[in-house]
C-alpha positions, -999 to 999 in steps of 0.1 A, spaced: -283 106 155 -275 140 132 -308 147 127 -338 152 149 -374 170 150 -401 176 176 -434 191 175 -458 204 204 -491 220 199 -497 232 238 -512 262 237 -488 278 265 -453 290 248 -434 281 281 -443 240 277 -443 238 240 -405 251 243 -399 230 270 -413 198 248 -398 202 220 -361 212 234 -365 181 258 -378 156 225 -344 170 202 -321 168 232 -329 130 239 -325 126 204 -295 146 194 -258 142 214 -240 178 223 -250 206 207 -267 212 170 -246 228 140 -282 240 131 -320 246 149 -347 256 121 -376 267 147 -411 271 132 -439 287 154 -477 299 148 -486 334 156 -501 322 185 -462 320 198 -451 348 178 -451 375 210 -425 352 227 -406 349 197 -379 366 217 -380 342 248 -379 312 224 -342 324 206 -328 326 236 -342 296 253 -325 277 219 -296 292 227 -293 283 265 -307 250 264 -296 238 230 -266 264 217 -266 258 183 -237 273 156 -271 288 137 -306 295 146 -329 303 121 -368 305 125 -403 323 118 -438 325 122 -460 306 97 -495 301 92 -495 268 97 -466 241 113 -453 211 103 -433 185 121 -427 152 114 -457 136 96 -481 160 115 -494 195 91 -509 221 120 -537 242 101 -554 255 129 -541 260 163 -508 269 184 -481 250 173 -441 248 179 -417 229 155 -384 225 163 -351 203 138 -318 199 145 -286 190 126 -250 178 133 -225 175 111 -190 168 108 -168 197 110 -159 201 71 -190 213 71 -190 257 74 -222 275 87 -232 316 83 -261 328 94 -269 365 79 -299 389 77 -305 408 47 -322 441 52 -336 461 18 -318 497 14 -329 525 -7 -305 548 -23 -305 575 -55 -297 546 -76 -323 524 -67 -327 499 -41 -301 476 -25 -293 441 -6 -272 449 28 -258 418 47 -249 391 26 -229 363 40 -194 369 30 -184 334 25 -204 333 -3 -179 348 -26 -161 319 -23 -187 294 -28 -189 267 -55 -219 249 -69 -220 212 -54 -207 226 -22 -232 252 -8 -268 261 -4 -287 286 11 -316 286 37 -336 315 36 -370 325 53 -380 359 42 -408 383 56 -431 387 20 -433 427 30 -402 444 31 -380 412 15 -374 421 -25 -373 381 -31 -367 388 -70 -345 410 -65 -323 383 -43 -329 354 -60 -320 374 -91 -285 380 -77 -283 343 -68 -286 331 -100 -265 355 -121 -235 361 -91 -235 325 -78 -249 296 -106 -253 267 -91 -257 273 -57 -295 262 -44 -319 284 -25 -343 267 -4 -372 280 24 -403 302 22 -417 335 32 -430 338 64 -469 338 64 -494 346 92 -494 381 95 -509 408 78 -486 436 72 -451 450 73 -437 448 114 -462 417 121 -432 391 108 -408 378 134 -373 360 119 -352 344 147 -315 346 135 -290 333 157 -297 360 192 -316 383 170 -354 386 167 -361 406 133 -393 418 117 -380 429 86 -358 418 57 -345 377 53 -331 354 77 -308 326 62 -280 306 66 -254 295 40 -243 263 43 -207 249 25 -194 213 29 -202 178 26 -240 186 41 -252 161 14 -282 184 4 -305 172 -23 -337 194 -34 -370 185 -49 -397 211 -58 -433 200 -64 -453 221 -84 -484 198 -85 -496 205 -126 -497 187 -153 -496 204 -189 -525 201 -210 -529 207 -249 -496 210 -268 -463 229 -261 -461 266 -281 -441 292 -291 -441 326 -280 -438 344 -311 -450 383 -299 -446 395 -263 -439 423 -233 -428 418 -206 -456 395 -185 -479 398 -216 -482 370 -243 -497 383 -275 -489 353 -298 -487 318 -298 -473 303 -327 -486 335 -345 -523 329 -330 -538 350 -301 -541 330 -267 -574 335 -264 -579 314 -296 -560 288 -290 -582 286 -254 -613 282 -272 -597 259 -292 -579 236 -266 -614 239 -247 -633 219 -273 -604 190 -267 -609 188 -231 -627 161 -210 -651 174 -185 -627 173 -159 -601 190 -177 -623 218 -181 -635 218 -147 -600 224 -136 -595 246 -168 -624 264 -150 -608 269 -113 -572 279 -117 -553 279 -154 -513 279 -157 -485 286 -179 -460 264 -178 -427 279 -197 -397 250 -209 -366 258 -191 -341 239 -211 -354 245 -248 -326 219 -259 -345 188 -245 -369 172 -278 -397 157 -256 -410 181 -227 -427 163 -198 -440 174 -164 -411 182 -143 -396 206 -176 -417 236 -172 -411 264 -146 -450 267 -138 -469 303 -132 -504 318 -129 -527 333 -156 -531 369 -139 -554 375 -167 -571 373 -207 -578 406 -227 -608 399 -246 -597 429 -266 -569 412 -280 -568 380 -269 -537 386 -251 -527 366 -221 -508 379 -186 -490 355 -163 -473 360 -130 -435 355 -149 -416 377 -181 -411 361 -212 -400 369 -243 -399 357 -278 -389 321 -286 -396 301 -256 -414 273 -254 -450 270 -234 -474 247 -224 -505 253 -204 -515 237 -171 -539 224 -149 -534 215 -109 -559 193 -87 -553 176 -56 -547 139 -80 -521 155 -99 -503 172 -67 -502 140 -49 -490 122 -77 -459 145 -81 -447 147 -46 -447 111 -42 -431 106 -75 -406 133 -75 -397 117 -36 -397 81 -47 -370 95 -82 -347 110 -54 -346 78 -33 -336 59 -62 -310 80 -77 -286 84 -48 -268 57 -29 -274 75 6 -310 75 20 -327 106 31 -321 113 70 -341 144 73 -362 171 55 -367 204 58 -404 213 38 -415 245 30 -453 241 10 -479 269 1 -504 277 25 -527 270 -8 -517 236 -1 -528 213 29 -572 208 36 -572 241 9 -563 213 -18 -564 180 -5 -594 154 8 -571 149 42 -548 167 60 -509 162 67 -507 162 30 -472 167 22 -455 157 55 -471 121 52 -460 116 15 -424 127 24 -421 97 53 -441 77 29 -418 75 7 -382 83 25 -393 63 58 -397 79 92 -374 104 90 -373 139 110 -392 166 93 -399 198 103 -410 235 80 -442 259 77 -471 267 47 -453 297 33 -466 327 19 -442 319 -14 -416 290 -16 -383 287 -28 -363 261 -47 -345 255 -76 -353 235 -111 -332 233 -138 -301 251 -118 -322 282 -117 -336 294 -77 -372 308 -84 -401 321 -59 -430 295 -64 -465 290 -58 -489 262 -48 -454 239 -43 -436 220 -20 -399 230 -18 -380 198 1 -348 203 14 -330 166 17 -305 158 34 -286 127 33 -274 103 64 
């Protein structure tokens, strides 16, 4: 097969490596183009011993791993606890692999990105993507993504920031023979890999869609020439109970990213946080810039409206492609899992739900990343799926 995953939750590093290496082996002939290995802190100290025990018993083309909060593998979401996830792909050999770590610089002019992949300058949307797991400290992710989208259109970013760990040096990113605590860890992949993404934000807009008409930066002082705060109170008074129970618990903003579409619907807005009202002025701050002229929608997320999207935005990519998913790499927000749902394996289960029993493997990240409307954003409270096809 070209794909495989295993997962072990012993609580000794040694057999959990030994597991999973022994699972993907039976399951995978020669050796792996790529190993994605996710671990729990409670494995982090042997994050060394486990790169090169990839190395010598699988030797991969790329290794790329980190710690996260929690693991997932196959339909299994590991909350609490050790726990050791390890995928593995094959391709044929049209298909080009560089793994590179990005490390932040400081200079007089400001700050820079050192260690870009330099195939990358040669690659075209439709033929590339990027697999990135960054440590949330010392990685500038805006700054990255930034260059992404403006140097290299088209060309997907998908993984999440490493979570688990409390402060700058705490992260360990496994990259090829290197163990890094700093910086991003990523591989760029160019070829036929037959890489489809889907990014589930979970919301669902409430009220009508506005338009900014005064604004700074993060700030929105005017909606349609009204204050925010107005229109809240206003909105408020149109809500169901449980609208404004969820009104109550966490509101969004949810900004139109093609402003050329007539009818705006759920999987059209690029979806942030409220940061905060001024009562002063009714003005409104969200976690995103805007600016004068786009279109905006608030939003609401519960666990209904989550699970409804996933399996939806899963079921849309089985039926628009001819090939069937054969694996899945799934990166979701360590908001996510018992934090927002009744039961746990959330996300893992909808994904083999829907696209059958396929190999899945990824971690709750501390920030995810994934594309909508051609455009690679950081998110929050999503699931970022990587797809890939047979």
């Amino acid at each position: 097969m070209p794909f495989a995953a295993a997962l072990s939750t012993a609580a000794e590093t040694p057999q959990a490596f030994d597991e999973v290496c022994s699972q993907v082996r039976a399951q995978i002939e020669g050796s792996p183009d790529l190993v994605m290995l996710f671990f729990s802190v409670h494995h982090a100290g042997a994050a060394e011993a486990i790169g090169r025990g990839v190395q010598e018993r699988l030797a991969p083309r790329c290794l790329l791993g980190c710690v996260g909060e929690a693991i997932i593998g196959n339909e299994r979401e590991v909350e609490r606890g050790p726990a050791l996830s390890l995928w593995a792909a094959k391709w044929p050999g049209a298909v080009k692999l560089e793994a590179f770590h990005l490390v932040l610089e400081r200079t007089s002019e400001g700050i820079s990105l050192l260690g870009w992949p330099d195939a990358l300058m040669e690659a075209s949307a439709g033929q590339a993507a990027v697999l990135l797991l960054g440590d949330p400290f010392t990685l500038p992710i805006d700054l990255f993504l930034e260059q992404m989208n403006d140097g290299h259109p088209g060309v997907p970013v998908l993984g999440g920031m490493a979570s688990g760990i409390r402060g700058p040096g705490q992260c360990r990113l496994l990259c090829n023979d290197a163990v890094c605590d700093q910086g991003g860890a990523g591989v760029l992949l160019q070829g036929p890999m037959g890489l489809r993404s889907i990014v589930s934000q979970g919301c669902r807009p409430i009220g009508e869609h506005m338009v900014i008409t005064k604004a700074e930066d993060n700030i929105i002082f005017e909606l349609g020439g009204k204050p925010p705060m107005q229109l809240l109170k206003e909105l408020w008074e149109t809500l169901t109970q449980d609208e404004q129970s969820l009104f109550q618990q966490g509101l969004h903003v949810g900004r139109v990213l093609n402003e050329y579409r007539g009818d705006f619907r759920r999987g059209d807005f690029l979806v942030r946080n409220v940061l905060g009202l001024d009562r002063s002025t009714g003005a409104l701050a969200i976690t995103e810039r805007v600016r004068v002229g786009q279109t905006v929608q608030f939003h609401v997320r519960d666990a209904e409206t989550a699970d409804e999207d996933l399996h939806a935005l899963v079921q849309l990519d089985v039926k628009a492609h001819d090939k069937p998913p054969a694996a899945a790499l799934l990166f979701s927000c360590n908001g996510r899992g018992t934090r927002l749902f009744p039961q746990p394996h959330h996300d893992a289960a909808a994904i083999r739900n829907e696209a059958g029993a396929i190999p899945v493997a990824g971690f709750f990240a501390q920030g995810e990343l994934g594309p909508i409307g051609g455009q690679n954003f950081l998110h929050g409270f999503t699931a970022s799926v990587a797809m890939f096809e047979e």
